[in-house]
Each structure stands twice: as C-alpha cells, then as structure tokens.
N, C-alpha and C positions, 0 to 999 in steps of 0.2 A: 592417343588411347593409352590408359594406363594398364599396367600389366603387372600379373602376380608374382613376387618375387621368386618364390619355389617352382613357377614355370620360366624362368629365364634361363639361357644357354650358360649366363655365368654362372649362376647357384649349380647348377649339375657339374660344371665342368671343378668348381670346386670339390662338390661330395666324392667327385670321382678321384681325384688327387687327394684329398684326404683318405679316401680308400686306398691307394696306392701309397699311400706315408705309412700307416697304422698298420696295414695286412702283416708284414713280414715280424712286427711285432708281435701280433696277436700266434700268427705260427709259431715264433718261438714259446709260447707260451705254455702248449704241448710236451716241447720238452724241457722245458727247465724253471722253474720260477721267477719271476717277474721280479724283478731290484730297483731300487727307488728310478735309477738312471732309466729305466724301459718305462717306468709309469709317466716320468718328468718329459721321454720324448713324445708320447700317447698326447699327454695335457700339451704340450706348446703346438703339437699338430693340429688340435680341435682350438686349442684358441687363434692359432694363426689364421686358420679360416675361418672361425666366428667374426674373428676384426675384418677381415676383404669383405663381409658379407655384409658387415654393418657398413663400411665406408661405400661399398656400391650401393648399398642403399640409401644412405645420406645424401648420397652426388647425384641421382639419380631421380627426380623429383615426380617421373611416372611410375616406379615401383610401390608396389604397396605389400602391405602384409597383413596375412586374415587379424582381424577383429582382436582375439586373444592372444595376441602374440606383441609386444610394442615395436613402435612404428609407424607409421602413415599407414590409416585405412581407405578403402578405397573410393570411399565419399569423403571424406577429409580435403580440405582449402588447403590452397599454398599457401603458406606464411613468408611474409618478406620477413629478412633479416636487418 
C-alpha cells in the first residue's frame, strides 16, 4: 500500500527536529539582529532536511507525493533502473 509522504512518522519526526534546530535562532532574533552566520545556520537546517526527505523518498518506492509537488505520484509505475 503506498503511503503519502507528508503522513509518514519520518517526514514529522524530521519537521520536528528541524523545529528544534531553527527555534533558538528565531528567539534570538527578538533580541538582537540576525548576521549572515544565524541565517547560514537557518539555510543548512532546512536544507539538511529537504536532502533526508528527498533521499527517503527516492529509497522508498511506496512513498508518494501530492500531484504538484515533484516526485512519484500516487498512480505513477515503478520504473526499473
């Protein structure tokens, strides 16, 4: 049965660690101005988990993802390689 990506236990367990990377940034941000060094750790947080999220879904060959978003949809064939 294949299954939607944005409902799998990994995609949340990710949002949520990325929540927990990013939070104490965005607090500082309250009080002090953001320097290239606090925006540079923000971007490799969201891109480190953009990349786990694409590679679980590449390995993954029952995950799908809605329509507008690229991907394997969820009537889409498996392709041999």
């Amino acid at each position: 049965m294949k299954k939607n990506l944005f409902l799998t236990r990994a995609f949340w367990g990710v949002v949520f660690t990325l929540f927990l990377a990013v939070e104490p940034k965005l607090e500082e941000l309250e009080r002090k101005r953001f320097t290239l060094s606090d925006w540079l750790n923000i971007a490799g947080a969201i891109a480190s988990s953009a990349l786990v999220m694409m590679d679980f879904h590449a390995e993954n060959s029952k995950m799908y993802t809605p329509r507008w978003l690229p991907g394997r949809n969820s009537d889409s064939e498996n392709e041999s390689n």
